[in-house]
C-alpha positions in Angstrom: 0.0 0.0 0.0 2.0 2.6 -1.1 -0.6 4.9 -2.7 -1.5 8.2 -1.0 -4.9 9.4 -1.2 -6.0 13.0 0.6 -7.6 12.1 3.8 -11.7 13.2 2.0 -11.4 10.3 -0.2 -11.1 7.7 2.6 -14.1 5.7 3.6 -12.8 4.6 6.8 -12.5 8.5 7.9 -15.9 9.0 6.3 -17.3 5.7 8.7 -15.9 7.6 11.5 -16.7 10.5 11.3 -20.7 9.3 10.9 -19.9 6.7 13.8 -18.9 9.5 15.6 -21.8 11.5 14.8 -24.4 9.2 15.5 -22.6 8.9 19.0 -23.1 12.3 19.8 -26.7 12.6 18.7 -27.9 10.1 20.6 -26.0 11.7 23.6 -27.9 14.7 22.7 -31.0 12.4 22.9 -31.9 12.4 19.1 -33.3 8.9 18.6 -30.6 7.0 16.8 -31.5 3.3 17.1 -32.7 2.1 13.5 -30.1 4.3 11.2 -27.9 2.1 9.3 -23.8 3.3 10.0 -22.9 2.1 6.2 -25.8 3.1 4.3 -26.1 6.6 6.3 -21.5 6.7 5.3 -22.3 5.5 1.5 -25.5 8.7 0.9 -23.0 11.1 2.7 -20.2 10.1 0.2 -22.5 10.2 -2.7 -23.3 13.9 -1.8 -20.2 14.6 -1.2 -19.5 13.5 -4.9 -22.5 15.7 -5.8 -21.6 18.7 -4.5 -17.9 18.4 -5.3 -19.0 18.3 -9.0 -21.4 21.2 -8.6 -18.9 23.7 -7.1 -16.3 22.2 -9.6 -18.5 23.5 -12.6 -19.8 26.2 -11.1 -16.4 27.3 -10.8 -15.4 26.8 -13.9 -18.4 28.2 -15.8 -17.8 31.3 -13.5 -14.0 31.4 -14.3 -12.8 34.7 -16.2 -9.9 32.9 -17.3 -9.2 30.1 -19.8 -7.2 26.9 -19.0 -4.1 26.2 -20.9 -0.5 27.1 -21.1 0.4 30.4 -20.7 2.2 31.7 -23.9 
């Protein structure tokens, strides 16, 4: 394993940050008890993605400069 990936691509920080999220709203007394860790870690990814892609071509359509090599 000698890849390196930026931390946001990581499922395993993704699970834990939900897991840990979960754990406080049920401290905070929000009923917790039938969410689903994975399925609840797999929608927040897939937004993620989603939004990711929005601001990238937001930004891009909003850009006042074009891509390339400068000359």
């Amino acid at each position: 394993m000698t890849d390196v990936k930026p931390w946001y691509l990581s499922r395993t920080i993704w699970a834990s940050v939900v897991t840990l999220l979960v754990g406080i709203a049920g401290v905070a007394g929000v009923p917790v008890a039938g969410i689903d860790n994975a399925a609840l870690t797999d929608t927040l990814l897939q937004a993620i993605t989603a939004i990711s892609g929005l601001v990238a071509l937001m930004g891009r359509l909003s850009a006042r400069e074009r891509i390339g090599r400068n000359r």
